[in-house]
Phi, psi and omega in degrees: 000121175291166185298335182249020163285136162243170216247139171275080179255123190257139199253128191218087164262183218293181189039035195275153164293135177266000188251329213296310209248000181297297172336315193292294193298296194317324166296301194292343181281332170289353182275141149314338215264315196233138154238168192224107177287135138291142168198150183214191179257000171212181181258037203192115188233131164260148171254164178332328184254019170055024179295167171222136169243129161298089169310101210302277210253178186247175191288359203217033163174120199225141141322162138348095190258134167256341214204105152259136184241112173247110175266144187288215185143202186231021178234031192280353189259079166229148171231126205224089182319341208268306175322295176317301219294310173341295194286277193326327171289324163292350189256326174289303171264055144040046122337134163267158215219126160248128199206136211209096147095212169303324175305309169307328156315333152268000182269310169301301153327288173320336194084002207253045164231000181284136182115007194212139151304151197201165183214184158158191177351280200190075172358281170354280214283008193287322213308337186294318166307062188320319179271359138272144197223039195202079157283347180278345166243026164258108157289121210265074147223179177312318182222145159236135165243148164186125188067246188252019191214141148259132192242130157215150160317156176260056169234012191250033211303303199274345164278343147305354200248302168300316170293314176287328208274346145279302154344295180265016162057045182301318193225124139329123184324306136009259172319312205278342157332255151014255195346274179306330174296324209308310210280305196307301171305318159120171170310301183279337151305295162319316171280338186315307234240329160246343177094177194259122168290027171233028171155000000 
C-alpha cells in the first residue's frame, strides 16, 4: 500500500445489499488513490443475494478511515456502542460519510440527520424515531448530498455513486458525468453519445 492511499471503508452487515456500494466500490477501487476495505460486527456477513463476505475489519479495530460507506440492507435496526461512536465521529469531524437505503435509517433513529439535508426510504417510517427531529429537512429525491454526508434511497445505487464520488471530488465534474452515463445510459447509448470507450 503506498503512503498517500487513501482508505474507503464499507460498513456491511449480514443481510446487506449487494447492488448499494458495487458501482461505488469498483470505481473507487480502480484509483490508484483509494483503496477499499470492508467492516462489520462479526466476521463473516451474507447479502441479500447470498453472496458471504469475509471482512478485512471488526468494529473494534479500524484503520485509518478517509471515506466511511454504511451500505443498507435488512439489519439496521441495531444497537451496537462501537458503531454509534464510528458514525458519530466521522459526522462530528465533518468526514465525508455516504449511508444508502437501511442505513439512513439508522442515522435517523440515532439522530445523526440532524443538521443535514437529507432523502431516504421512505419519511413515513421515521415518525417511531424519537431522536429524529427535522423532517422538514427530508427530500422525495434519490440522493442529498449536503456537507459531508450523502443520503440516498435504496433504488438510488448509481445516483449514490455520483454523489459520494463527488463529495471527494474524486473525478472532474466532466469525467465524472462520462463515468456514470457509461451505466445510466447503457453501452451503445454511451458510444452514440461519446464514441466507445474501450477502443
Amino acid at each position: 500500500m503506498e503512503v498517500n492511499t487513501k482508505t474507503a471503508l464499507f460498513l456491511m452487515l449480514d443481510q446487506y445489499a449487494d447492488w448499494e456500494g458495487s458501482y461505488l466500490a469498483s470505481q473507487l477501487n480502480k484509483s490508484t488513490d483509494w483503496q477499499v476495505k470492508t467492516a462489520s460486527t462479526t466476521p463473516l456477513v451474507t447479502s441479500i443475494g447470498g453472496f458471504t463476505t469475509k471482512v478485512d475489519y471488526q468494529l473494534d479495530c479500524l484503520p485509518t478511515i478517509d471515506l466511511l460507506i454504511l451500505i443498507g440492507g435488512n439489519s439496521w435496526n441495531i444497537n451496537n456502542s462501537l458503531l454509534y461512536s464510528l458514525v458519530q465521529q466521522h459526522l462530528n469531524a465533518s468526514k465525508p460519510v455516504g449511508a444508502i437505503c437501511g442505513a439512513v435509517d439508522y442515522l435517523a433513529q440515532n439522530g445523526f440527520l440532524t443538521g443535514y439535508q437529507h432523502t431516504g426510504n421512505s419519511l413515513a417510517m421515521w415518525h417511531n424515531y424519537p431522536n429524529y427531529q427535522n423532517s422538514a429537512d427530508f427530500h422525495e429525491q434519490q440522493v442529498i448530498s449536503d456537507k459531508n454526508l450523502v443520503t440516498a434511497n435504496g433504488t438510488a445505487a448509481l445516483a449514490f455513486t455520483a454523489a459520494v464520488l463527488q463529495l471527494i471530488h474524486f473525478q472532474s465534474s466532466e469525467e465524472l458525468t462520462r463515468t456514470i452515463d457509461l451505466y445510466r445510459l447503457g453501452f451503445y447509448q454511451y458510444c452514440q453519445k461519446y464514441g466507445n470507450p474501450f477502443g
